[in-house]
C-alpha positions as CSV (number, residue, x, y, z in Angstrom):
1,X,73.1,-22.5,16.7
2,X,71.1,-25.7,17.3
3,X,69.3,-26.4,20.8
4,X,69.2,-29.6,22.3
5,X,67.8,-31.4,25.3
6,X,70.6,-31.7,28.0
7,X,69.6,-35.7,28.2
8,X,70.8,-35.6,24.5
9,X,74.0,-33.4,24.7
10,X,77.3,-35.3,24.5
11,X,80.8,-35.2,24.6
12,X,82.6,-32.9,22.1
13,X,79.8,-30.7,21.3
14,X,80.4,-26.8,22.0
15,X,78.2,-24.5,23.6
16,X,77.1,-21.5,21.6
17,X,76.0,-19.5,24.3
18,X,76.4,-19.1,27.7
19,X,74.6,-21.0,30.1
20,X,73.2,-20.0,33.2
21,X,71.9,-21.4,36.2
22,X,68.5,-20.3,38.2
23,X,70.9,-17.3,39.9
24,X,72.1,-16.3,36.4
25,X,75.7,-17.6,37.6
26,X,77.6,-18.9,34.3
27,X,78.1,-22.6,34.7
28,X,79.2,-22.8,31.5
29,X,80.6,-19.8,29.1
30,X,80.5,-20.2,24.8
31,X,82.4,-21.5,23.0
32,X,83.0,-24.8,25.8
33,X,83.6,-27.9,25.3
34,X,81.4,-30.2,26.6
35,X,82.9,-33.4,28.4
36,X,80.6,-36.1,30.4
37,X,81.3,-34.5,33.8
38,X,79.8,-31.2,32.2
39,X,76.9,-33.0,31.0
40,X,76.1,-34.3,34.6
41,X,76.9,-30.9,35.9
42,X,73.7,-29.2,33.5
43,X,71.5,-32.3,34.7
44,X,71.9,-31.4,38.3
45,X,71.3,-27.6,37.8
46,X,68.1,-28.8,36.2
47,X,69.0,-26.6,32.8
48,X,66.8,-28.7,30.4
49,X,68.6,-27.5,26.8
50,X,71.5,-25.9,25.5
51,X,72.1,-24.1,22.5
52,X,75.2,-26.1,20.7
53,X,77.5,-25.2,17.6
54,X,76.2,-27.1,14.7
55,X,79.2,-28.6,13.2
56,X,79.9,-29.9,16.7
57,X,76.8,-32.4,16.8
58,X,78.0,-35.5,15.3
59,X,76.3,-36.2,12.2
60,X,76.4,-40.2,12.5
61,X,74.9,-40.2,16.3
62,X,77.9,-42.2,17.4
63,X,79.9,-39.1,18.4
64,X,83.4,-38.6,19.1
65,X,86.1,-41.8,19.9
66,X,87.4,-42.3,23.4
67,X,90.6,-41.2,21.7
68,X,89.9,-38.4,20.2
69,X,88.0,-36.8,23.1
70,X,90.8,-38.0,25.6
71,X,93.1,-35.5,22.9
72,X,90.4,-32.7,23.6
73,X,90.5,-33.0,27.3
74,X,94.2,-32.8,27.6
75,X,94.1,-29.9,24.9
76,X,91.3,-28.0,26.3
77,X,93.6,-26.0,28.3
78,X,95.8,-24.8,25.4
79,X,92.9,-23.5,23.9
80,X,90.9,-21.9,27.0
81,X,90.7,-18.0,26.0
82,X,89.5,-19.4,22.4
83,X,86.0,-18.6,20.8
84,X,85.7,-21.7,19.5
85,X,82.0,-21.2,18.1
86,X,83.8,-18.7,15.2
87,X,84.3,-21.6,13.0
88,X,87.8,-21.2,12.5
89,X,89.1,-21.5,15.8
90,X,86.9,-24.6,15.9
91,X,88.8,-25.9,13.1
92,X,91.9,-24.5,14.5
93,X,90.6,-26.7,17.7
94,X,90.0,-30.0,15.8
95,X,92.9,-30.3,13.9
96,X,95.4,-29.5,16.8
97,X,92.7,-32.7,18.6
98,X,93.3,-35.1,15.4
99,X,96.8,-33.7,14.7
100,X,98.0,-35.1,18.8
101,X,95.8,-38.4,17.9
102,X,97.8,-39.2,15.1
103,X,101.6,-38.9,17.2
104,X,99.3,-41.0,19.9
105,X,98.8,-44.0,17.4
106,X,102.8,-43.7,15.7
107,X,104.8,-46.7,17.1
């Protein structure tokens, strides 16, 4: 697990624990997905980090394509009673992502 400011979280990355507001309400449970609306979401509870799944923090600092994370968004349901922090099922999650990107960009 790797914890981040929530002004430097972005789309794609995957929580690796729960996170809680000031109640202890679960905004967000582990193994999520993060998407920009999410981000916003942790801003406005005031939660100022989040612990995230390593190999989901882009390594280049450009992050994911519009593309790709337009495939995650209309996957994410498919996949929503996955533990995608067990690395597997985040692999599992990621090819079935780059697998639908592919038949998006055949003639």
């Amino acid at each position: 697990m790797m914890t981040i400011l929530t002004e430097n979280a972005s789309e794609g990355m995957v929580l690796a624990a729960d996170v809680v507001d000031s109640f202890r309400r679960v905004l967000f449970p582990r193994g999520h997905r993060l998407l920009q609306r999410h981000i916003e979401v942790l801003k406005h509870h005031g939660i100022p980090e989040i612990g995230v799944v390593e190999s989901s923090v882009p390594n280049d600092g450009a992050g994911p394509s519009e593309a790709y994370q337009q495939c995650a968004h209309d996957l994410e349901e498919r996949f929503l009673l996955t533990d995608r922090t067990w690395d597997v099922m985040g692999a599992v999650f990621d090819g079935a992502v780059r697998a639908e990107l592919r038949k998006r960009e055949e003639p």
